[in-house]
SERO-4910 file (N, C-alpha, C, O; in steps of 0.05 Angstrom, whole numbers):
BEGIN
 pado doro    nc1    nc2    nc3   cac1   cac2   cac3    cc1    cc2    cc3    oc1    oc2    oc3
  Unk    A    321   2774  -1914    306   2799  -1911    326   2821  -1906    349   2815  -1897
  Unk    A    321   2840  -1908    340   2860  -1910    331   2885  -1886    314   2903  -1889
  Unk    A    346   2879  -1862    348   2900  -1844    356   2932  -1847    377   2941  -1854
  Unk    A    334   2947  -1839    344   2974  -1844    348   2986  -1804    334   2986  -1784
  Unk    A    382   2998  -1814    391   3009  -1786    394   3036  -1792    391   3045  -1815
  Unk    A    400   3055  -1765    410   3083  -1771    434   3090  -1763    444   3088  -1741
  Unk    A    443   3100  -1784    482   3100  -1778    491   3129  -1791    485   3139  -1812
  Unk    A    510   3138  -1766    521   3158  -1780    546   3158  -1796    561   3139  -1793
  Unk    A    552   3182  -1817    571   3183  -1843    598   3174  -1824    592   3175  -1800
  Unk    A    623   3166  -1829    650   3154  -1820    658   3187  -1822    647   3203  -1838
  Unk    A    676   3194  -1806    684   3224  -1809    722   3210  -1816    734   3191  -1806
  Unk    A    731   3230  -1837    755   3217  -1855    773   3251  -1847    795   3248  -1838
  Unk    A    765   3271  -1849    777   3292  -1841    762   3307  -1824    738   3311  -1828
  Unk    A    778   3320  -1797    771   3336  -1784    791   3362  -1778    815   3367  -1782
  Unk    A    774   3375  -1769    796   3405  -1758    796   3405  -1728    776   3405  -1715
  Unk    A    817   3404  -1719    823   3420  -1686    807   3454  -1682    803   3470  -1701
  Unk    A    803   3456  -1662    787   3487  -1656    808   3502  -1663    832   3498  -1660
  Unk    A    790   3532  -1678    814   3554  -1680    826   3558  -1657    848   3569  -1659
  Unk    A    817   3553  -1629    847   3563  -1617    854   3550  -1612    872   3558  -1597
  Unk    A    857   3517  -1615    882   3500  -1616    899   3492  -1637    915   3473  -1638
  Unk    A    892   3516  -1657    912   3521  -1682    893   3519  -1705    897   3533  -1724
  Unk    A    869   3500  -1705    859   3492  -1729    863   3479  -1748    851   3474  -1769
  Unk    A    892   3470  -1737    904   3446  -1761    885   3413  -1766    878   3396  -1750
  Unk    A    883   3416  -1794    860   3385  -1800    885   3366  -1791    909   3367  -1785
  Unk    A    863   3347  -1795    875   3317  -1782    865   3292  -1792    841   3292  -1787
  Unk    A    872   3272  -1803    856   3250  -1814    858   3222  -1786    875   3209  -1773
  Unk    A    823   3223  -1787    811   3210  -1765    813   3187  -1776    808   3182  -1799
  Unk    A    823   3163  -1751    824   3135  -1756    811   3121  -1767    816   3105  -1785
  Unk    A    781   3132  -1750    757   3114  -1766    757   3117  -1794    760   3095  -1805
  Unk    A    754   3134  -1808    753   3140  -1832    776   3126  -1855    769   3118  -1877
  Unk    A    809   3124  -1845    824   3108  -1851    816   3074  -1847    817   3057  -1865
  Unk    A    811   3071  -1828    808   3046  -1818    782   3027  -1834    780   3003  -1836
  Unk    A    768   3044  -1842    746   3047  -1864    756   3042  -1886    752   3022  -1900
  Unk    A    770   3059  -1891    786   3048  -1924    796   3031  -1928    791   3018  -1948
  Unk    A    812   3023  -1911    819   2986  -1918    820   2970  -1910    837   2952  -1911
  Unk    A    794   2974  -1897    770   2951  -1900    760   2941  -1931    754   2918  -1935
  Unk    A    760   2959  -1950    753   2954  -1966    774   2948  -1989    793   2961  -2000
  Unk    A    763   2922  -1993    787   2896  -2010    780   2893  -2032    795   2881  -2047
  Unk    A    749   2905  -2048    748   2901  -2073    759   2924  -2094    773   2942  -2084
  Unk    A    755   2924  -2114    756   2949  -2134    729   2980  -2124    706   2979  -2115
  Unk    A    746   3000  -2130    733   3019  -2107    727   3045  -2132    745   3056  -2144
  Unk    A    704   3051  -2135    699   3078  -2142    694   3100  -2126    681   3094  -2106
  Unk    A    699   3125  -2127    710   3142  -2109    695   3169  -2118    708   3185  -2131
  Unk    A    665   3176  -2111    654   3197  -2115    657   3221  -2089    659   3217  -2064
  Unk    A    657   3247  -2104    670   3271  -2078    648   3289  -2090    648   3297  -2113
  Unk    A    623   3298  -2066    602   3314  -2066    620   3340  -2059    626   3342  -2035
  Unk    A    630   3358  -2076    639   3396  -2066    623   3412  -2075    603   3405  -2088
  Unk    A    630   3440  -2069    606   3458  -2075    605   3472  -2054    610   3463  -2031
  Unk    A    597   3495  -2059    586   3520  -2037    570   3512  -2018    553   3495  -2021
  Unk    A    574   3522  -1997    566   3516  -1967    532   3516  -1970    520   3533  -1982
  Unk    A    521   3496  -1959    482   3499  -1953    470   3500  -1988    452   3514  -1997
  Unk    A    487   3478  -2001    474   3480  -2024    459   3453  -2032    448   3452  -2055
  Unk    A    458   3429  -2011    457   3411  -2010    463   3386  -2024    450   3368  -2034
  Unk    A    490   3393  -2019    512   3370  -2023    506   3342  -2007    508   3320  -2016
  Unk    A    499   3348  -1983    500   3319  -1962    465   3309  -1964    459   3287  -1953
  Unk    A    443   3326  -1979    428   3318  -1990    428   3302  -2013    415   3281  -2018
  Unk    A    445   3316  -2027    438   3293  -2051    464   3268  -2060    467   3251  -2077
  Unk    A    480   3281  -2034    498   3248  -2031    479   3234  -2017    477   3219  -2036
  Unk    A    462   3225  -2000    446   3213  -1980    423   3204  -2008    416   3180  -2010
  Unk    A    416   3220  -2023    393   3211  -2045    416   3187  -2066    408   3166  -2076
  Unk    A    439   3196  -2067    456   3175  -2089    465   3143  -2073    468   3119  -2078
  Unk    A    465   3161  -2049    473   3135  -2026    451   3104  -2037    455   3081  -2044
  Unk    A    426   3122  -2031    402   3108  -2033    403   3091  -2055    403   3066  -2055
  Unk    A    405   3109  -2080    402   3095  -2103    416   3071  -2107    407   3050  -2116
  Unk    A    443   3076  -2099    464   3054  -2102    456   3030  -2083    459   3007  -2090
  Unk    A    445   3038  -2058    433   3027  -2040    417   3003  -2051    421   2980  -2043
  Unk    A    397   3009  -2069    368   2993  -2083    386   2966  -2099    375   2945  -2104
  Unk    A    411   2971  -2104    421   2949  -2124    443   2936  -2115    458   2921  -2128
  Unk    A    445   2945  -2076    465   2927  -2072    461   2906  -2065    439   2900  -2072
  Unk    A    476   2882  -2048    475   2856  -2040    480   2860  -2012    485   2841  -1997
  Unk    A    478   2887  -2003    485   2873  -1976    460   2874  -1954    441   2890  -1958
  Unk    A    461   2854  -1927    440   2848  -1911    434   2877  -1900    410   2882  -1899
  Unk    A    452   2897  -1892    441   2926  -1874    442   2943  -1899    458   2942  -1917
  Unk    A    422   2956  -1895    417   2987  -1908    418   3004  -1886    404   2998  -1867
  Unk    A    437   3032  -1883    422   3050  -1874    406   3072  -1879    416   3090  -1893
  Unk    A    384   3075  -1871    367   3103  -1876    383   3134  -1877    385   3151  -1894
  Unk    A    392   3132  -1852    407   3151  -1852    439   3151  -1857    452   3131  -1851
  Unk    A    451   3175  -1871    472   3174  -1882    484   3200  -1870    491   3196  -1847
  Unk    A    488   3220  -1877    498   3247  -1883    484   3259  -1868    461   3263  -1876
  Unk    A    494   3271  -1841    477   3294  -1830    475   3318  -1849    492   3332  -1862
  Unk    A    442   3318  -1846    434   3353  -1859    407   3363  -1844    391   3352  -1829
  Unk    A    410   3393  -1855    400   3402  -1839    383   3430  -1851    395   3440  -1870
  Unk    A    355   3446  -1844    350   3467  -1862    367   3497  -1854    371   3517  -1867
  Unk    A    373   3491  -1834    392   3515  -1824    411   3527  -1841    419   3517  -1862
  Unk    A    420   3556  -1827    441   3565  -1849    461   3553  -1830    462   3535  -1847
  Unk    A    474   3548  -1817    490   3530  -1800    507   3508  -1819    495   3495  -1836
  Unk    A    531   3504  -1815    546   3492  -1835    544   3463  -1821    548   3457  -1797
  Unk    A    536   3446  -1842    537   3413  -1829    565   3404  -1828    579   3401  -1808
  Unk    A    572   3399  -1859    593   3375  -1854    621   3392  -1841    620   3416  -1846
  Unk    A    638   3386  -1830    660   3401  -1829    671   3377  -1832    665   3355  -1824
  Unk    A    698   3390  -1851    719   3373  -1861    715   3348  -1882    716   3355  -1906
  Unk    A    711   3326  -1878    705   3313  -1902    686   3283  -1892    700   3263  -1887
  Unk    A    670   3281  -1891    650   3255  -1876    650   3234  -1909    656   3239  -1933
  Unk    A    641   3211  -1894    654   3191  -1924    631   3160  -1911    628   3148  -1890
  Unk    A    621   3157  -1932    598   3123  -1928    613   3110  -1952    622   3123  -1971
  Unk    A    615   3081  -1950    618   3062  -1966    597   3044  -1968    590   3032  -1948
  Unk    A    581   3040  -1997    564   3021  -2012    576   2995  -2023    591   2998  -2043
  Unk    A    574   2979  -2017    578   2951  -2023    556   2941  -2053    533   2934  -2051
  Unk    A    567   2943  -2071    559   2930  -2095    564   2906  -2097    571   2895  -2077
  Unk    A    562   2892  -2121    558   2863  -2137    595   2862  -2137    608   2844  -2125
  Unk    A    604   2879  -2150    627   2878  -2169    645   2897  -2159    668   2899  -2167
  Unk    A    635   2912  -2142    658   2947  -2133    648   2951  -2099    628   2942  -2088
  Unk    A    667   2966  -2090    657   2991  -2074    647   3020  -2084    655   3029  -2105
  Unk    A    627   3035  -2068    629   3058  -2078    635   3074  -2053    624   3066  -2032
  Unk    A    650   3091  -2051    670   3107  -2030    651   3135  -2035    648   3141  -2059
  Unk    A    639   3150  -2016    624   3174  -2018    637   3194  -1999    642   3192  -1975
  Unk    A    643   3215  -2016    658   3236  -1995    640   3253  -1991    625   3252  -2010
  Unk    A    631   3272  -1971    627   3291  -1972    643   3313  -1956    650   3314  -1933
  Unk    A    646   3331  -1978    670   3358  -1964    650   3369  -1965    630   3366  -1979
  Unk    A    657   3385  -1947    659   3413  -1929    660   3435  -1952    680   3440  -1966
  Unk    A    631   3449  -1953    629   3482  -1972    640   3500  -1958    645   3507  -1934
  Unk    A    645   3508  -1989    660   3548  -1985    638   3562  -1974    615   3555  -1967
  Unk    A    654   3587  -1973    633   3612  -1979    613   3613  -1950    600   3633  -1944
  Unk    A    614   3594  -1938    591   3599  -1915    595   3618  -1892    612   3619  -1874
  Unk    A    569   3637  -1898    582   3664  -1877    575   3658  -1854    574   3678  -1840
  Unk    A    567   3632  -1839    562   3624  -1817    583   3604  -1800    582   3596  -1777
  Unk    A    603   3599  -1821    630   3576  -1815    642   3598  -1799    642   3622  -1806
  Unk    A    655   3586  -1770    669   3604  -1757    699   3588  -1762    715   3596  -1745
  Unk    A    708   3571  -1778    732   3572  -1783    729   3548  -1821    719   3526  -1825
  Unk    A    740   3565  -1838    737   3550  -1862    759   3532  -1872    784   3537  -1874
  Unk    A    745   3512  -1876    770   3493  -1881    755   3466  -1915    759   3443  -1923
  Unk    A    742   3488  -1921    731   3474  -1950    755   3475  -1972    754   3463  -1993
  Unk    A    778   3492  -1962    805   3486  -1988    815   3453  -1986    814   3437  -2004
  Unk    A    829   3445  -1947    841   3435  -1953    818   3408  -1953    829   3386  -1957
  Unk    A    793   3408  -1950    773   3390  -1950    764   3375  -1981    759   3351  -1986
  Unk    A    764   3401  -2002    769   3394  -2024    789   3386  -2040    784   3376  -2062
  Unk    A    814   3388  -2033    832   3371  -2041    842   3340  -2030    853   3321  -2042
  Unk    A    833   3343  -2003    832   3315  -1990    813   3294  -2005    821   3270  -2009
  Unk    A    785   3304  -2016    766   3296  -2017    773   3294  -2055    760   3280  -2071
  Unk    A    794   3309  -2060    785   3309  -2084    813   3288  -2101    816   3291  -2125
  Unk    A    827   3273  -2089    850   3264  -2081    842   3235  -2090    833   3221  -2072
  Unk    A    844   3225  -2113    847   3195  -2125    817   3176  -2134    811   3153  -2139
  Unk    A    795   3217  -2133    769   3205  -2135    762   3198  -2169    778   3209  -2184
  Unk    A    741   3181  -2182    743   3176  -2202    713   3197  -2207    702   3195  -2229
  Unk    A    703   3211  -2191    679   3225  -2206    675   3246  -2183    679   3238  -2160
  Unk    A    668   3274  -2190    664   3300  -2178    642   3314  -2180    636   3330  -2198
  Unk    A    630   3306  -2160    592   3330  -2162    594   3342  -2139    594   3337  -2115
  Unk    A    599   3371  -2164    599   3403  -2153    572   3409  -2157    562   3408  -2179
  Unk    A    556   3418  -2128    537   3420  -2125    543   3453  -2119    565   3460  -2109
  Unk    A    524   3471  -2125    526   3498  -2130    495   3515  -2121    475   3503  -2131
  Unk    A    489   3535  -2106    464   3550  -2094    462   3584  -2114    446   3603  -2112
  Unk    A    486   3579  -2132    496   3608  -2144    485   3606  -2174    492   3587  -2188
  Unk    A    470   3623  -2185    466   3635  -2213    495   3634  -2232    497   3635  -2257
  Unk    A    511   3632  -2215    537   3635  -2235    548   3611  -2221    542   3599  -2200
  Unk    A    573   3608  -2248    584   3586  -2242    611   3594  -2239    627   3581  -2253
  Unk    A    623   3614  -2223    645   3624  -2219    656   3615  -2206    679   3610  -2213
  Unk    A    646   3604  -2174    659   3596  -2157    668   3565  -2166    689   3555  -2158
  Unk    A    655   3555  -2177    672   3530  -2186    695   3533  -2198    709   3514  -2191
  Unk    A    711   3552  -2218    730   3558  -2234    746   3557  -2206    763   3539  -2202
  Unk    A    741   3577  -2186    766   3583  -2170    768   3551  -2146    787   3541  -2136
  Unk    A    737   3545  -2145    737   3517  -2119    755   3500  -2128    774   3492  -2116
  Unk    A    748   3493  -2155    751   3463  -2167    776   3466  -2175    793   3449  -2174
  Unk    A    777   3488  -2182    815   3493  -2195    833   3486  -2173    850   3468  -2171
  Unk    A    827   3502  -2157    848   3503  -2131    845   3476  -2126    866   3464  -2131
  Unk    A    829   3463  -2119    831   3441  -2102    847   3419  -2125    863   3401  -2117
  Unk    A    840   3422  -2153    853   3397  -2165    888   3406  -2166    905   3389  -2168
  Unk    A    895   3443  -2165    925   3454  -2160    929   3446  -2138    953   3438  -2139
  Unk    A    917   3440  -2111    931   3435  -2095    940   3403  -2085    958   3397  -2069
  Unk    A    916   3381  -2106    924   3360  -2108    950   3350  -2119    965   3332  -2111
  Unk    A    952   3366  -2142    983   3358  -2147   1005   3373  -2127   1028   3376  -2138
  Unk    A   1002   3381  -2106   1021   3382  -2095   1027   3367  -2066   1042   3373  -2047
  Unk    A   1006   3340  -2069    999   3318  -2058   1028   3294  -2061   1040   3294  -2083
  Unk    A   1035   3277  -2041   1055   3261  -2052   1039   3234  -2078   1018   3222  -2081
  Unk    A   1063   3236  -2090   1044   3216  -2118   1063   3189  -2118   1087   3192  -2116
  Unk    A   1051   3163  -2121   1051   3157  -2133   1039   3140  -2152   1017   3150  -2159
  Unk    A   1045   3112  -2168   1046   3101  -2199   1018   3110  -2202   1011   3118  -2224
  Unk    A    997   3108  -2177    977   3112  -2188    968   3127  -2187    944   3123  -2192
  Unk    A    974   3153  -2181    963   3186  -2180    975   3195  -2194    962   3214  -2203
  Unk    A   1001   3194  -2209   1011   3208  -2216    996   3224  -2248    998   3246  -2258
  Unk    A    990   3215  -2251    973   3219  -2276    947   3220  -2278    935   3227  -2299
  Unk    A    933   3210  -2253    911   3217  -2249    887   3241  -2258    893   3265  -2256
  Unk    A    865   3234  -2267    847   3243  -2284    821   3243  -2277    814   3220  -2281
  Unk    A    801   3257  -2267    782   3259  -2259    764   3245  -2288    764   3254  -2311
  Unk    A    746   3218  -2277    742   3218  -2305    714   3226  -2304    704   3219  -2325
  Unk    A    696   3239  -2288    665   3251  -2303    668   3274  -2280    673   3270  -2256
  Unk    A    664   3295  -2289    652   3321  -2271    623   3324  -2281    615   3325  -2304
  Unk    A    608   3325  -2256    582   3331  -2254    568   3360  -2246    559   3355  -2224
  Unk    A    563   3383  -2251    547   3408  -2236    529   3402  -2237    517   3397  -2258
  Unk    A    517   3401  -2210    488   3404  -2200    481   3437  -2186    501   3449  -2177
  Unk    A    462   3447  -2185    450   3471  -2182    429   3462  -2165    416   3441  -2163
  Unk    A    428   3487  -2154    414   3478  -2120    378   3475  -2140    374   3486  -2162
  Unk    A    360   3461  -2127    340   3459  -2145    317   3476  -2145    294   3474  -2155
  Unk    A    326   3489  -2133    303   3519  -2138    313   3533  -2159    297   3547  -2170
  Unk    A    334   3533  -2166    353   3542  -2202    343   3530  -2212    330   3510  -2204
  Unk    A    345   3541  -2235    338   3529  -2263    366   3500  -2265    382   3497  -2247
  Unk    A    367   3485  -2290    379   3470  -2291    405   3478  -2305    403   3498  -2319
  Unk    A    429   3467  -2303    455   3482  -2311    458   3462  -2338    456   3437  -2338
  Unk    A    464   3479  -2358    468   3468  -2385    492   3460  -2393    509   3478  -2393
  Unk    A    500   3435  -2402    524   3436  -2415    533   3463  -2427    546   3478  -2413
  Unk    A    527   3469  -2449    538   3498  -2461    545   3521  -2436    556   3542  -2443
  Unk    A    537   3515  -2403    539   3543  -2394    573   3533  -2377    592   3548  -2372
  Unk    A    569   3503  -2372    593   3493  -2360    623   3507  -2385    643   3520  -2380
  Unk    A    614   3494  -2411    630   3502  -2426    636   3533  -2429    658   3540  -2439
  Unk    A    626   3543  -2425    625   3576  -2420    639   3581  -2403    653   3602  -2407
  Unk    A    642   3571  -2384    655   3584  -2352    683   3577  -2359    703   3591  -2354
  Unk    A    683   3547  -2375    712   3540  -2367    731   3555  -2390    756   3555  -2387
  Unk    A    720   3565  -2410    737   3571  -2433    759   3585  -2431    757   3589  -2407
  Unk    A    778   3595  -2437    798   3612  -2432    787   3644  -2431    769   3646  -2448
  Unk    A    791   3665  -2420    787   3694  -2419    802   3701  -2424    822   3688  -2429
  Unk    A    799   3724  -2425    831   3751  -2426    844   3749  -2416    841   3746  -2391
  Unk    A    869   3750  -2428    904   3738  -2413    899   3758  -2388    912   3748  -2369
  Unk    A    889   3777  -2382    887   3794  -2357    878   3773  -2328    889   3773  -2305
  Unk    A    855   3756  -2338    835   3751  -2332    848   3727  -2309    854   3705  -2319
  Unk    A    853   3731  -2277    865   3715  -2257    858   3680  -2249    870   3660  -2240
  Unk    A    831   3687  -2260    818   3653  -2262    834   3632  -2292    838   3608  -2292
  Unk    A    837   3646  -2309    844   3630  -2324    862   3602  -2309    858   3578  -2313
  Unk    A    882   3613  -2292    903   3588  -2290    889   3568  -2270    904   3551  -2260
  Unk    A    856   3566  -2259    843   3555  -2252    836   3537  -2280    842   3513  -2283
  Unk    A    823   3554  -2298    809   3540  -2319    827   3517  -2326    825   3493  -2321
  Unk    A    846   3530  -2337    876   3504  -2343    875   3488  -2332    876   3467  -2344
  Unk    A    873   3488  -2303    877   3462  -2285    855   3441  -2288    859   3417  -2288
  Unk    A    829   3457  -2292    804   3433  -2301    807   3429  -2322    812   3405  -2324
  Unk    A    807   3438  -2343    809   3426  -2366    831   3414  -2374    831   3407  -2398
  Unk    A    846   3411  -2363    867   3392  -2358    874   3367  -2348    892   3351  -2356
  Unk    A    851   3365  -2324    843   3350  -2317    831   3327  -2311    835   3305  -2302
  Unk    A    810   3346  -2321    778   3326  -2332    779   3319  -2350    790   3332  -2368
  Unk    A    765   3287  -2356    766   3278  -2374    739   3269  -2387    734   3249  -2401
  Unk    A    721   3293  -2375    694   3292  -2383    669   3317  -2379    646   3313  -2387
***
């Protein structure tokens, strides 16, 4: 029979308070978490603008993956969230699903843009988070899809300036996903392909665009 407990997300990155500098830090548990895990590992990273519910619909994927695993504990709860404008995750919180055949490794970073964050640390959260993952759902609360050009870019520019090796070095995001908060309408392939295209050599996002489409391999 299959016991259901309540457990909170493993926290994998944190920040010190701005006035003890604010420098992030990677928390044991969250290492200590990682290898634990001895099988073949897929590596999904929920980013996206602050209160768009990212740690919602990691907690709904949790689930899903949840229904088809083998193991004796499920938990209900996953991902603190919350209806507030109040920023939940800070830094990068992370659950591991136990499948048949794999792990599945669930990040959730820390959103931009939140005018309620009293210290923002969704750059270096998205590059931590975005750092050897094999799939990326950018979850978005915005009519436009701008801020992904500059989130997603930066964070995969600042991955490569990550130490590499045999197996990062070439590393390739292989499915990007946009999700749109669900009171939006639904985001269309053709509008993704729109955002990322090249602009006017003027145009400062482009050397974002480069970096995703460079990237991705989907």
């Amino acid at each position: 029979m299959v016991r259901s407990i309540t457990k909170a997300a493993t926290p994998l990155l944190k920040f010190h308070r701005p006035e003890d500098g604010g420098q992030g830090y990677l928390e044991m548990a969250g290492l200590n978490k990682l290898m634990e895990v001895a099988m073949a590992v897929t590596v999904v990273a929920f980013m996206g603008t602050g209160r768009s519910g990212k740690s919602y619909l990691a907690n709904g994927f949790a689930s899903a993956l949840e229904s088809q695993s083998l193991a004796r504990e499920r938990s209900n709860m996953r991902f603190n969230v919350s209806a507030s404008s109040d920023p939940v995750t800070l830094g990068v919180d992370m659950l591991v699903v136990p499948l048949e055949n794999r792990s599945v490794v669930i990040l959730d970073c820390e959103g931009s843009d939140n005018a309620q964050s009293t210290q923002d640390g969704s750059f270096l959260a998205s590059v931590v988070g975005i750092f050897g993952v094999s799939q990326v759902v950018y979850v978005t609360d915005s009519n436009s899809l701008s801020g992904l050009v500059q989130g997603l870019g930066s964070a995969l520019a600042g991955r490569k300036k990550l130490p590499r090796n045999d197996t990062t070095a070439a590393l390739h995001l292989r499915d990007l996903r946009v999700v749109r908060y669900m009171k939006l309408p639904f985001i269309q392939r053709a509008d993704l392909d729109i955002t990322l295209a090249p602009r006017d050599p003027d145009d400062g996002q482009n050397k974002f665009r480069d970096v995703i489409n460079g990237s991705v391999a989907s």
